[in-house]
C-alpha positions as a Python dict, from the first residue, in 0.01 Angstrom:
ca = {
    (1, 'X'): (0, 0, 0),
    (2, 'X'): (198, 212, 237),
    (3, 'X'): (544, 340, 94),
    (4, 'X'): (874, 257, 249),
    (5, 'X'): (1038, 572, 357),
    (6, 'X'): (1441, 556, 393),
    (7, 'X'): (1582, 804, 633),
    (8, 'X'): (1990, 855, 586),
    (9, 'X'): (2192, 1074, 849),
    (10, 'X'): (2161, 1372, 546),
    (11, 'X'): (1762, 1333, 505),
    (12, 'X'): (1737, 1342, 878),
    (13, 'X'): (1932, 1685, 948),
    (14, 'X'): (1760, 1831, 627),
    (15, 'X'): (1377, 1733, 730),
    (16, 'X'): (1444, 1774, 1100),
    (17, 'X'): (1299, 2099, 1228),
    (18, 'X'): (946, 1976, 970),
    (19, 'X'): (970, 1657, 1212),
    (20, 'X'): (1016, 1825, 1528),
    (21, 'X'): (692, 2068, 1431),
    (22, 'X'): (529, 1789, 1336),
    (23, 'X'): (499, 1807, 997),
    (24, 'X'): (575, 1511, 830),
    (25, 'X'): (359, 1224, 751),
    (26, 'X'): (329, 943, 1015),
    (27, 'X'): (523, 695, 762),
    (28, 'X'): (824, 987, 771),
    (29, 'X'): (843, 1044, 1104),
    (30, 'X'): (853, 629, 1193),
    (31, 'X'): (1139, 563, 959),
    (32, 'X'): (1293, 949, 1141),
    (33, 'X'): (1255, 766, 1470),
    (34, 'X'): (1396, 452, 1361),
    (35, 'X'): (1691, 580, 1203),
    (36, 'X'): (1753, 773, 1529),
    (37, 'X'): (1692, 490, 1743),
    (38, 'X'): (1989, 310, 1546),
    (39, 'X'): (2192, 589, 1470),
    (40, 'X'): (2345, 764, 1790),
    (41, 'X'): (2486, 1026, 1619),
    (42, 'X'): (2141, 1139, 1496),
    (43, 'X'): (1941, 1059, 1791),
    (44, 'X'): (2170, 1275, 1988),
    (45, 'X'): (2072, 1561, 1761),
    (46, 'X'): (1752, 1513, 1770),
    (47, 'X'): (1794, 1514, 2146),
    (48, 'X'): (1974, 1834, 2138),
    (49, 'X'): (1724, 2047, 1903),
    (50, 'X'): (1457, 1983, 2142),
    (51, 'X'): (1646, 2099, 2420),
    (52, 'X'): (1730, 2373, 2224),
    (53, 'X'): (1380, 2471, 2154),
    (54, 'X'): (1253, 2434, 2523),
    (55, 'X'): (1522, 2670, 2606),
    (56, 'X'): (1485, 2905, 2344),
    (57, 'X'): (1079, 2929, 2410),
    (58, 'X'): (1158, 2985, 2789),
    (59, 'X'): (1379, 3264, 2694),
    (60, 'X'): (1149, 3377, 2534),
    (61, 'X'): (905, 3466, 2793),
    (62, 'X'): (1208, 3554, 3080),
    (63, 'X'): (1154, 3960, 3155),
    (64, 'X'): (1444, 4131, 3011),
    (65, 'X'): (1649, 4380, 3270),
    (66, 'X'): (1583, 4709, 3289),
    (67, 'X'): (1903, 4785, 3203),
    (68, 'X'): (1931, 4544, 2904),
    (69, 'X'): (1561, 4731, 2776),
    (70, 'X'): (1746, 5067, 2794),
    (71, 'X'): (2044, 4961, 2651),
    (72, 'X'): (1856, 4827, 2334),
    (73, 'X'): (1586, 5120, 2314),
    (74, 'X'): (1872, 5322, 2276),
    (75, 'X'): (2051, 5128, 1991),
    (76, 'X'): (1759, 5130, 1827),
    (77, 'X'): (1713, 5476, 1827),
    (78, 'X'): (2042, 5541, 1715),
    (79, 'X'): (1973, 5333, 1436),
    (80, 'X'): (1617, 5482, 1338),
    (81, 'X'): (1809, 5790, 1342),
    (82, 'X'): (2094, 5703, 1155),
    (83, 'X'): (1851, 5558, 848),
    (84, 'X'): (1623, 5915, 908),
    (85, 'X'): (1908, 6063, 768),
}
């Protein structure tokens, strides 16, 4: 017998990023994407956190300016420095 799984606006935002990765079991992730599909609110978040995470992993692999490198090296050091003491 398959359990009923009841997805509220709170369980949704608290098991979200373990849906998004795919981590949930299939009966979770159903009742996620029918409580999105009836609840703007939440479907609009989920919306938005995979946007988020597209942009965040191309950001992540966007060269960083030369002058942005230096600028960090050099805090860095400073900091290194500052704990050698």
């Amino acid at each position: 017998m398959t359990q009923q799984v009841h997805v509220t606006c709170d369980t949704l935002l608290a098991q979200i990023s373990s849906y998004l990765d795919g981590e949930l079991p299939e009966s979770t992730c159903a009742a996620i994407e029918q409580h999105a599909a009836s609840c703007p609110t939440c479907g609009q978040v989920i919306n938005d956190f995979r946007i988020t995470t597209g942009l965040c992993r191309t950001a992540a692999t966007a060269p960083l300016p030369d002058d942005v490198r230096g600028l960090a090296r050099d805090r860095v050091r400073v900091l290194l420095e500052k704990k050698a003491k």
